[in-house]
C-alpha positions, 0 to 999 in steps of 0.5 A: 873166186869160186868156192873150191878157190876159198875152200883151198884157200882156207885149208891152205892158211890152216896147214900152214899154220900147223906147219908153223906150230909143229915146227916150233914144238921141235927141239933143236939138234944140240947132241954133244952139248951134254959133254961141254956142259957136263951133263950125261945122257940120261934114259929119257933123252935117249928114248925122247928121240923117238917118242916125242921128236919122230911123232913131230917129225913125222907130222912135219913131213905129212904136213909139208906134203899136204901144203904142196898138194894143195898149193899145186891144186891152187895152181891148176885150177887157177890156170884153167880159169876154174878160180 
């Protein structure tokens, strides 16, 4: 394997792990919970959608993309016998 192979490689385990965190960090869709549980949307709730959940999903999105770039990479250069 050459080193564009284990530098790939590399950066590909460390994207998926950070796929794997931001992932996590995300809440779940629970809207319309509060009305069973009897507890009203506050200020915060509403406003943490874009704040915190938009920040995470963004980085998801940006994380995803970077995993297939480097995973086609991975791909190309092992059909042409570069790894």
């Amino acid at each position: 394997m050459s080193i564009w192979g284990i530098v790939l490689g590399v950066l590909l385990a460390i994207v998926s792990v950070a796929i794997i965190v931001v992932i996590i960090l995300q809440e779940g869709n629970q809207q319309g919970i509060g009305a069973v549980t009897g507890v009203a949307d506050s200020y915060f709730s509403k406003n943490k959608a874009r704040s915190i959940d938009a920040f995470l999903s963004r980085w998801t999105k940006v994380f995803a993309a970077v995993f297939v770039i480097f995973v086609i990479a991975l791909n190309v250069l092992s059909k042409f016998g570069v790894l």
